[in-house]
C-alpha positions, 0 to 999 in steps of 0.5 A: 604718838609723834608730836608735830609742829607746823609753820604756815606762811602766806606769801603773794606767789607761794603758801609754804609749810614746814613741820618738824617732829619734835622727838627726832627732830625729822623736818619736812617742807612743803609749798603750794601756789597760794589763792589771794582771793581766799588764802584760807583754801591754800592754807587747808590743801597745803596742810592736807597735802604736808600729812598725805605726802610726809606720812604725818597723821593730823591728830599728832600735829600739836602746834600750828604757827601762822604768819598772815598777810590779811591785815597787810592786803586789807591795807594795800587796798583799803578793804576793811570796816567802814570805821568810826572815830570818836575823840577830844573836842577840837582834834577831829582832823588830827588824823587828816593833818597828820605830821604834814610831811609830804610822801613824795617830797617833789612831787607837788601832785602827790598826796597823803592818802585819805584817812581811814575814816572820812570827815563825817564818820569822826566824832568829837566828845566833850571831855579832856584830860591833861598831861599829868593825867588830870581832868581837865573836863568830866565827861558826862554820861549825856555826852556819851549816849549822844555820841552813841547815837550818832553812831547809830544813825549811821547804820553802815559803821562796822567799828569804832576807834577811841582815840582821845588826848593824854589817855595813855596817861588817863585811860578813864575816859577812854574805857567809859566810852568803850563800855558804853558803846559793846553794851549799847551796840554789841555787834560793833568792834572797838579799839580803845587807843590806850590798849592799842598803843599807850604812848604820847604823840598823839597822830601816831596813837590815833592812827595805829587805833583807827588802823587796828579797828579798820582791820578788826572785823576782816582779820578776827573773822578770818582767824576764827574761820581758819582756826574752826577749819584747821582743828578739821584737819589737825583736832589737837593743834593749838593755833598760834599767829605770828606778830610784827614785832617776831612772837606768837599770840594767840588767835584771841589776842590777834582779833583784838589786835590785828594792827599787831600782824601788819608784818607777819610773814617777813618777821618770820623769815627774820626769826628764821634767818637768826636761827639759821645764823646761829646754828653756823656760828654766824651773829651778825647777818643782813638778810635779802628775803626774795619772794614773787613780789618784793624783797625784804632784808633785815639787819641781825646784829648779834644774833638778834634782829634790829627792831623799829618802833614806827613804820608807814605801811601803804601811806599809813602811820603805825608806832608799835614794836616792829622788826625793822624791816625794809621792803622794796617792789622787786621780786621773781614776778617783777615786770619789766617794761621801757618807761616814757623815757625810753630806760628800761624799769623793773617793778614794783608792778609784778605779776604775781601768783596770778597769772604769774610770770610768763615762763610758769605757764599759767597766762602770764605774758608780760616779761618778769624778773624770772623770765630774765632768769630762765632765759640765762639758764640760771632756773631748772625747767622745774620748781617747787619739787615738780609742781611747777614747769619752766617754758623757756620759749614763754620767756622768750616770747615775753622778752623779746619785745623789750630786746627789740625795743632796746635794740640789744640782744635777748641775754643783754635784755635779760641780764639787764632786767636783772641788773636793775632787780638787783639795783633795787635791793642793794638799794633796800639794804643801804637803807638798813646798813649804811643808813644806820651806821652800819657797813654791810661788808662786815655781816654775811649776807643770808638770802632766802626766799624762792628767788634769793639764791638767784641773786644773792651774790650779785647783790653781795658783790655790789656791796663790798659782801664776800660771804653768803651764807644759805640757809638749809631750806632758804625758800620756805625760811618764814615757814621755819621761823614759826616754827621758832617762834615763841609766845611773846607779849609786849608791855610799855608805860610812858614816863618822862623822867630826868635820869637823875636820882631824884627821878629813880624812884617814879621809874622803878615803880613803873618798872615794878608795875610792868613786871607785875603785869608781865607776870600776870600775862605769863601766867595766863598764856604760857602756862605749860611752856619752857624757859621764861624771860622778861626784857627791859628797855627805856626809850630815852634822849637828851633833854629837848631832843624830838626823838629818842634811842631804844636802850636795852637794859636788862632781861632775866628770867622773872624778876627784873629791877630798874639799874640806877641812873648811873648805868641808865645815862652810860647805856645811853651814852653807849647807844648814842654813840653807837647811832651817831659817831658822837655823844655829850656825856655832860648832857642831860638825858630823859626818859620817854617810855619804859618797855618791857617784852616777856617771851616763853619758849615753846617746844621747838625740836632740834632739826635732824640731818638732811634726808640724802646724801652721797657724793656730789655729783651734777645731775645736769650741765647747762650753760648760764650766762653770769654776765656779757662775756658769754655762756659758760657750761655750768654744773647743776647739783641737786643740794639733797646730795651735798652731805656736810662738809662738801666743797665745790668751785663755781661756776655752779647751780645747786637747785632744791625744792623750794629755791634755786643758789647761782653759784658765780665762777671763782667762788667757793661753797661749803656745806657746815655742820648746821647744813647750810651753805657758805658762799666765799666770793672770788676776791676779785670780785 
């Protein structure tokens, strides 16, 4: 029997699905328009139409990756549990104080927004414990069950999150409290702040656990419905769901974490866009994922994507490991609109799967990103294999209003609606290249996305870039990115340490310890799976400095030991000059906290060559304006029928199933071996 793995992902316009047959390594994409108001239904019709339209019997489905964005909506629009806080006496507005930074810096109206749990629903407990773990004051039984029933008292409270002072050196508390609350209200959910984030600053620890048990009944109820629901469909896949940080967990362990989900989708397409990547020789991407609502890019450096430990999403703070990625409101669906002071603005409102923009026909009115597209000639008047139909005079409608509000004509008004688009993203990646020490005109830039073809070059071009490189299926790359994915778990262990050989021998057993935990976790998740690996890193900083660097360490297969303090401050040294231009080797380095990833590698199958082949030859000729010269008569290529090693000139649009690549004039595409396709940029451009 045929062995298939199927990726799911989510996204605001589109649910898209790819499957791979692990023997013959035959893969087949699917998308369908997605359903916000319940994503579960896109989800089974889409699986349901990937089996009937690819001839794949559900029973040989044998893994089925899901990257979700319940957790995230649920955050964007505040429709989670009416949640509870119980912590130390004397901290109930910490989570109301937080850093004290402003979001809008001069904007004096512009607050933080409220926090999850309002005033009367955060409990204070008599109790505390020190910073070297000590207790300071016991906490008593009677103080427990009093907390217990104010909870009771307020019927509405569907989760609870423990949040007390140094716990993620002490957890005893904690877990007391934790216990007593399941045994005396076994309905409410919990979340124990030293098993959601152990690490010291206390605002960031309590808010990614009020965080996770604000999303724990929404997205553990949904994980177990659309679990039930697919095992209808496919009885023998095992389900696995994609985390921020770019791993798979298991459906159990993303209902007692959900927080861990807050980004699932774009770090699927992060994962995939390093694949990709490595399958043309190419380490070093940044990558401009375009969807119907926003844009994300990523930096991959070496082959693997930058990670971030903190991140604010909607207004709300949350330090877990992350892949770095950066999110603007610029997609397709964008609207355009001429703002109070007569200038033009794209985004971040956007028109979204519903209604969409204009030109898709399905109500939409207001003028899109996509709309400005189609106007250009730079869309075919079908998407998604002929799921979708273009109306061109829709977007006409759409625009016109805007043209005449600027008094310019319909293709300046487009092309400026563009140009702004474009302004955005470029601005996006700034943020995590220039921003960080890096150039971006040293990496190649890997859009993907239904949109990315359309603007990749634009954006390149704006950035110094002359290489693209496009990946083999690029509109339902998150897709394939679970399909990638491995089991991944993430462990940590504060201690503040001077790296120093008389601190050595309190860090090698924390070191001893996480790997002991690791080993654990290995072997009771990922029993049966292929290659092991453990990945070390410290968190780390001079002495008296507020922030530290992540340093990576080690990683091997099963055993790890702690390097001595020599190759700990040189790592740093390293990693600090890398960030910054500069170092002190003289300075005195600390460690903050350890880390420790374990990842087991699933059956992923090797991708086979590409369905057809032939010739290229343009199916179509249209003209297409690339800027305010004018039209130019363009060739339209289908990509199905560009076989490695094709090469052609631009001006050229090359159109597939599940996106669309403009090709500008002077430049040149290549398909490789890996059948993606790389882009060189006319050098005077």
């Amino acid at each position: 029997m045929e062995h298939w793995i199927v990726g799911c992902d989510v996204g605001g316009t589109f649910t898209d699905f790819c499957a791979r047959e692990t023997a013959s390594g035959r893969t087949v994409i699917h998308k369908r328009p997605s359903t916000p108001d319940d994503p579960s239904r896109a989800v089974l019709n889409g699986l349901r139409e990937l089996a009937e339209l690819h001839s794949i019997d559900p029973a040989s489905i044998g893994r089925f990756a899901h990257g979700t964005t319940v957790a995230t909506n649920a955050l964007l629009q505040r429709k989670g549990a009416n949640v509870a806080v119980i912590t130390t006496k004397g901290f109930r507005d910490l989570l109301e104080i937080g850093r004290q930074a402003r979001p809008l810096i001069y904007d004096l109206q512009a607050d933080a927004p409220a926090p999850l749990a309002a005033r009367q629903f955060r409990f204070e407990i008599d109790e505390r414990i020190g910073p070297a773990g000590e207790v300071i004051r016991p906490l008593t039984d009677e103080a427990v069950a009093a907390v217990i029933e104010e909870i009771r008292a307020r019927p509405g409270i569907e989760a609870v999150a423990i949040c007390l002072i140094f716990s993620f050196i002490n957890p005893d508390h904690e877990q007391r409290i934790a216990a007593a609350i399941r045994a005396a209200l076994p309905g409410v959910f919990v979340s124990v702040s030293s098993d959601v984030q152990p690490e010291f600053r206390e605002f960031e620890r309590f808010s990614t656990t009020l965080i996770n048990a604000f999303l724990q009944p929404e997205v553990s109820s949904y994980m177990a419905r659309l679990e039930a629901e697919v095992k209808t469909v496919a009885p023998e896949a095992e389900f696995g769901i994609f985390q921020s940080s770019g791993g798979l967990m298991s459906v159990q362990r993303a209902g007692e974490f959900p927080v861990r989900t807050a980004l699932s989708g774009p770090a699927a397409g992060a994962v995939g866009a390093a694949g990709s990547g490595t399958s043309s020789g190419i380490g070093d991407v940044i990558t401009l994922d375009i969807g119907g609502t926003s844009t994300d890019v990523c930096l991959i450096r070496d082959g693997k994507t930058a990670m971030a430990s903190t991140r604010d999403i909607s207004g709300f703070r949350i330090r877990l490991p992350m892949v770095d990625i950066h999110t603007v409101g610029a997609g397709g669906g964008s609207i355009a609109r001429i703002g109070a002071d007569g200038l033009m603005k794209v985004g971040p409102q956007s028109a979204g799967a519903v209604p969409g923009p204009a030109c898709y026909a399905k109500g939409g009115t207001l003028p899109t990103v996509s709309d400005a597209n189609v106007i250009l000639g730079r869309l075919p008047t079908q998407l998604a294999g002929g799921g979708l139909t273009i109306d061109r005079d829709l977007a006409v409608k759409a625009v016109t209003p805007v043209a005449e509000q600027l008094g310019v004509s319909l293709e300046e008004a487009a092309l400026g609606i563009i140009g702004i688009a474009n302004a955005n993203m470029t601005r996006a990646i700034r943020v995590v290249s220039i921003e960080k020490g890096y150039d971006p005109r040293l990496f190649t830039l890997m859009p993907f996305g239904g949109a990315g073809g359309l603007h990749a070059a634009d954006v390149a071009k704006s950035l110094g870039m002359t290489r693209i490189i496009v990946p083999r299926a690029p509109g339902i790359l998150c897709a394939e990115g679970l399909i990638l994915a491995d089991l991944q778990e993430d462990f940590v262990a504060n201690c503040r340490a001077i790296v120093q050989e008389d601190d050595m021998p309190r860090l090698r057993s924390e070191v001893d310890a996480l790997v002991a935990r690791a080993k654990d976790w290995l072997a009771d998740e990922a029993e049966g799976s292929g290659a092991q690996n453990l990945s070390l890193s410290f968190d780390m900083r001079y002495f008296g400095q507020n922030y530290e660097l992540s340093v990576a360490l080690a990683s091997g297969e099963r055993d790890l030991v702690c390097p001595d303090a020599a190759a700990l401050k040189e790592a740093f040294l390293e990693e600090y000059r890398r960030s910054y231009g500069h170092c002190d080797p003289d300075g005195t380095v600390e460690t903050v906290n350890i880390r420790l990833r374990a990842t087991a590698q699933l059956t992923q199958g090797e991708t086979g060559g590409p369905t057809a082949g032939g010739q290229p030859e343009a199916f179509e000729r249209v003209p297409v304006w690339f800027d305010l010269s004018g039209a130019l008569d363009t060739p339209m290529y289908a990509r199905g029928t560009l076989p490695a090693g094709t090469a052609l000139t631009g001006p050229a649009i090359i159109t597939q199933l599940d996106s669309t690549t403009v090709v500008p004039p002077g430049a040149t595409v290549r398909v490789d071996d890996a059948f993606n396709m790389i882009m060189e940029l006319a050098a005077n451009d």
